[in-house]
C-alpha positions in Angstrom: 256.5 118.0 105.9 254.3 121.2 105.6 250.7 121.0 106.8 249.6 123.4 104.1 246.9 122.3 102.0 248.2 121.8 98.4 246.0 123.2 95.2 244.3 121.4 92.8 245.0 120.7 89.6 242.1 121.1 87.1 242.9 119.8 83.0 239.4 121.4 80.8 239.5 120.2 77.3 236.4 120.2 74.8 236.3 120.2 70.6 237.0 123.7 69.3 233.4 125.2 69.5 232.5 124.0 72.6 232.7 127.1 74.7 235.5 125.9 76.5 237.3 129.3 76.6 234.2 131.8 76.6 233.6 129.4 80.4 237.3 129.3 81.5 237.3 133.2 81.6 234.2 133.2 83.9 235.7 131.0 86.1 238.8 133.1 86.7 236.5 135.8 87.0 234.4 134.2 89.7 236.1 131.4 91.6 238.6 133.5 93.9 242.1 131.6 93.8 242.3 130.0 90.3 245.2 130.6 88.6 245.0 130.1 84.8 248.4 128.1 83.2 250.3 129.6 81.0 252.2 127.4 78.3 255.0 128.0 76.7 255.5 128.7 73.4 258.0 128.8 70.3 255.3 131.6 68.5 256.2 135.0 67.9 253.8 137.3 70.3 251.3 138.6 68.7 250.0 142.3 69.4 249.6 142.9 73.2 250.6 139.4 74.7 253.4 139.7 77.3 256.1 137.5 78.5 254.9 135.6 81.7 251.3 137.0 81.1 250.2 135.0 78.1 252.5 132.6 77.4 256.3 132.2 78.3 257.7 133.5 75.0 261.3 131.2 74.3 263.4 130.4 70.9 262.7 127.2 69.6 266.4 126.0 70.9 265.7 126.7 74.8 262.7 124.9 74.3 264.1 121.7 72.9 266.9 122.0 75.6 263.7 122.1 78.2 262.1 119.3 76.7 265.3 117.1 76.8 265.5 118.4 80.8 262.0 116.9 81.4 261.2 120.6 81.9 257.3 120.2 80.4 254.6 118.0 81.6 253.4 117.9 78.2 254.2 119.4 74.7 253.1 119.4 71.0 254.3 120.5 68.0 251.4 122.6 66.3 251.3 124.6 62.4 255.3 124.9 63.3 255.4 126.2 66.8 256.3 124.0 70.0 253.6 124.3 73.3 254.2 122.9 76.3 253.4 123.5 80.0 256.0 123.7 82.7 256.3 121.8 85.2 257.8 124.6 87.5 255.1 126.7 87.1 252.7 124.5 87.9 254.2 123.2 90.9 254.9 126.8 92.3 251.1 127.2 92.2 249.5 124.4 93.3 252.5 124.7 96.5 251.2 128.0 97.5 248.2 126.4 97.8 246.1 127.6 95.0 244.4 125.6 92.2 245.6 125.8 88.9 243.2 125.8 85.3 244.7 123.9 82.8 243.7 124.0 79.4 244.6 121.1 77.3 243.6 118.9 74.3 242.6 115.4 74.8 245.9 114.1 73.6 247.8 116.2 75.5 245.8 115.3 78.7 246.7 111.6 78.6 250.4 112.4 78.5 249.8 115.1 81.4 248.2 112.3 83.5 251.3 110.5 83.2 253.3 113.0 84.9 250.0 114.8 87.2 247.8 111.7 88.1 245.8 113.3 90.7 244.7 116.2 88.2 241.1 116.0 87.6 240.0 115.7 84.4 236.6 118.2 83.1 235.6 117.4 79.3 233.3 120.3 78.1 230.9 118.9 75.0 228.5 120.5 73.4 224.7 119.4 72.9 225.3 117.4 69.9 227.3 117.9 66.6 224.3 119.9 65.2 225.0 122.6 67.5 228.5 122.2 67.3 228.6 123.0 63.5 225.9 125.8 64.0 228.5 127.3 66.0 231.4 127.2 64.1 229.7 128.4 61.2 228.1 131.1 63.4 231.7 132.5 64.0 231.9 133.4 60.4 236.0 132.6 60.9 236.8 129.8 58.9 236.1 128.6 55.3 233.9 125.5 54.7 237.2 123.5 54.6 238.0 124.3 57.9 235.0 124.1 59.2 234.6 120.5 58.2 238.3 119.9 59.4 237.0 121.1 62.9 233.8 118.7 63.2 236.0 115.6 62.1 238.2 116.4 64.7 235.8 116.9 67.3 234.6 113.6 66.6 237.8 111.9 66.7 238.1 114.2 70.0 235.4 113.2 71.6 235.7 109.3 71.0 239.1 109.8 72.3 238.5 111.3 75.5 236.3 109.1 76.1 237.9 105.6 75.5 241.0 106.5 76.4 240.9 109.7 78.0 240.6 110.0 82.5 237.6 112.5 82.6 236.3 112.5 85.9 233.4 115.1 84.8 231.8 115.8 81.6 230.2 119.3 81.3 227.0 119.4 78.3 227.1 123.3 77.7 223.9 123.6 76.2 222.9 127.0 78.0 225.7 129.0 78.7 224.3 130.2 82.0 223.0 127.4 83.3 226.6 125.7 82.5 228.7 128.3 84.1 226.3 127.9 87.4 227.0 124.0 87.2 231.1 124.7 86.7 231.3 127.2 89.1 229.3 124.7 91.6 231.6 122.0 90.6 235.0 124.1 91.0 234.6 125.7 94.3 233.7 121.8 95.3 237.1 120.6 94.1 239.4 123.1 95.5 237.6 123.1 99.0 238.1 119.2 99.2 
């Protein structure tokens, strides 16, 4: 048995609005040896993504085939496409002692507990659902339809994560500074446990 110090594994998720990606960029940027996941996907790539870079591009039959190996920790079907995350990948990283981001929605993070237990769990909110809406609607990308479709889902989310959902840390990003100070704080204290 090796005495090298195995990575963490660190699951983010938050309602759409939340900031979650705008701080998972920082922290790739800042926290030296974070490695961000990469799913896999059914999707066409779109303009500039590449193949082990973005997402591990793969016809929807050698996914399927994956799935019935136990190949993915977790996966979804979503608009038509098929996501997952791979176990292999993971496991490569977190072996080589690095610490691996994770993004995933609260669903998804249940069923990845099943198979990761010791990941750790960060749910980003935001301030309150006032700010969340004035958000999204500050995005000027989606039609009012949409937008409402986003804060019900948040919601629904949020209640989730938190009756059902293992969240060992709950993030308020109310100030984007002052939140990227308290996740950096927080990750560097994880992966050096």
């Amino acid at each position: 048995m090796s005495d090298k110090k195995r990575g963490k594994i660190l699951v983010f998720s938050a309602p759409s609005g939340a900031g979650k990606t705008t701080l998972l960029k920082y922290l790739i940027k800042t926290v030296p040896g974070l490695v961000y996941s990469i799913s896999a996907t059914t999707r066409k790539p779109r303009p500039g993504e590449r193949h082990g870079e973005h997402y591990f591009f793969m016809q929807q039959q050698e996914f399927k085939e994956r799935v019935e190996k136990g190949e993915f920790a977790e996966w979804e079907l979503v608009h038509g496409n098929y996501y997952g995350t791979p176990k292999k990948f993971i496991d490569e990283v977190i072996s080589s002692s690095r610490s691996i981001i994770m993004d995933i929605d609260v669903y998804g993070k249940k069923k990845f507990d099943a198979v990761y237990p010791e990941a750790v769990g960060i749910l980003i909110v935001p301030p309150s659902a006032q700010e969340l809406e004035r958000r999204l609607r500050g995005r000027n990308t989606d039609d009012e339809a949409t937008v409402r479709l986003r804060l019900q889902n948040a919601k629904k989310e949020l209640q989730f994560a938190r009756e059902q959902g293992r969240y060992e840390y709950e993030i308020v990003n109310d100030d984007l500074e002052q939140t990227r100070c308290e996740l950096v704080e927080l990750v560097k204290k994880l992966v050096n446990e």
